[in-house]
Each structure stands twice: as structure tokens, then as C-alpha cells.
N, C-alpha and C positions, 0 to 999 in steps of 0.2 A: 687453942689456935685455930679449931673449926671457923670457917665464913662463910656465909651464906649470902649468895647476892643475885636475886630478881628480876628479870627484863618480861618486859611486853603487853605491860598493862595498858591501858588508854580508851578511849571512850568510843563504842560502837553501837550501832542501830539495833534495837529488837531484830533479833533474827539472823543478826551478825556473828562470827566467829573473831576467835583471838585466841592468838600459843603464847603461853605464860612460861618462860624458862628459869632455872635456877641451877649457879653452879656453884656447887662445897667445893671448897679449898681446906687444907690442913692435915690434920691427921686423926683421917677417919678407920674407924673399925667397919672390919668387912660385914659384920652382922649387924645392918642396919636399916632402920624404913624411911623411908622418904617420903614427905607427902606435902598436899595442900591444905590451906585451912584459909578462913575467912571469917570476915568481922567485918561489917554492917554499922552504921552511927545506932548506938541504941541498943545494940543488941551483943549475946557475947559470943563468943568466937568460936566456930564452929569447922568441924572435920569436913574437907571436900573432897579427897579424895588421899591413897596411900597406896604405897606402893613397897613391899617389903624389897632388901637383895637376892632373895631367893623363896619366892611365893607366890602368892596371889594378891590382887588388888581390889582395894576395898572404894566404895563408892559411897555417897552419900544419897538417900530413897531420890532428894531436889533434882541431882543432875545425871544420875545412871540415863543413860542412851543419849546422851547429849554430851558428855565430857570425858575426855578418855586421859587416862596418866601413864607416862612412859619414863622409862629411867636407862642410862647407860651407865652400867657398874664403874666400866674401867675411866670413863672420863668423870665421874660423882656429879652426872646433873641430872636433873628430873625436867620434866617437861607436863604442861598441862593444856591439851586442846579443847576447846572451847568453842561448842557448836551450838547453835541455834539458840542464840544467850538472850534472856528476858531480864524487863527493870528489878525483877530480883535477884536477880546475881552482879545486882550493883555491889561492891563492898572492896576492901581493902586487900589484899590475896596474899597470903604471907607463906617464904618455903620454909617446911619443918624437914630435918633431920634427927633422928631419934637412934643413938648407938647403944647399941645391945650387948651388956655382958656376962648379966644372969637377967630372969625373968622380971624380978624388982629392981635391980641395977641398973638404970638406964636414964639416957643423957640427954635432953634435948638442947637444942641450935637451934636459932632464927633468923630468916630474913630481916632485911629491914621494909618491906613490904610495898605493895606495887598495888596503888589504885585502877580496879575495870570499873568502868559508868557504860551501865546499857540505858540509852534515853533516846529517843525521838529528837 
């Protein structure tokens, strides 16, 4: 019964910003990561950012000091800002929810995903 559902994708100028949000519905477990991922025409899909319920956040080498991930537990959404965005961080942005119940046991969710275009 997890849902995963995406706002704030759309197309911005080199050098533009854009806040990418996702909010879970269902019934989620408290031990879980949250994060972003991305896929490109051509290429395959790729970790952009994560964000555990109770840890530290993991970045991708592409967009550390440029994109920051934020989550609020008690409402299950995640949020991804998006600063100073080049034509390659064109690509489709999908939110991952990942429930944890041992180390191997674990569950992923997805969006249905939200197109950003950085273009001139």
C-alpha cells in the first residue's frame, strides 16, 4: 500500500534552481531511507542523493555542494533542492523509499517520476 508521488520537476536555465518533493503514503516502517535517483535517455539510473530516518546523508561526487536532501519523519516526505543545475542534470528524478527490516530484508517504492530539463 506504499505510494510514492513527485512534484516540481520542469525545465530551468543553466544555473537555475528547482525543489523536487515526494510524499509516502501507506504503511511505512520507521527504519527507512529515503532518497533520489535519476535516469538520463541512454544511460541507467543512478543514486542522487539519500537520506536515511535516522543518519547521515549520502550525495552523489555530480552534485555534493550544489544539491541538498531533506526529509521530515513525521509527515514521510523528502525533499531535494536544487542549485545551481547544469544540462547534465537533465534526466527523469524518481523518489526511492527503501524499508528496512534486517540488513538483506529490504523493500523498495517508487515514484512515478518527474522530468527536470536544464537547457538554454
Amino acid at each position: 500500500q506504499v505510494q510514492l508521488v513527485e512534484s516540481g520537476g520542469g525545465l530551468v536555465q543553466p544555473g537555475g534552481s528547482l525543489r523536487l518533493s515526494c510524499v509516502a503514503s501507506g504503511s511505512i516502517l520507521s527504519n527507512n531511507v529515503m532518497g533520489w535517483y535519476r535516469q538520463a535517455p541512454g544511460k541507467q539510473r543512478e543514486l542522487v542523493a539519500s537520506i536515511p530516518s535516522g543518519g547521515n546523508t549520502n550525495y552523489a561526487d555530480s552534485v555534493k555542494g550544489r544539491f541538498t536532501i531533506s526529509r521530515d519523519n513525521a509527515k514521510n516526505t523528502v525533499a531535494l533542492q536544487m542549485n545551481s543545475l547544469k544540462p547534465e542534470d537533465t534526466a527523469v528524478y524518481y523518489c526511492n523509499l527503501q524499508t528496512i527490516r534486517t540488513y538483506y530484508l529490504r523493500t523498495d517504492y517508487w515514484g512515478q517520476g518527474t522530468q527536470v530539463t536544464v537547457s538554454s
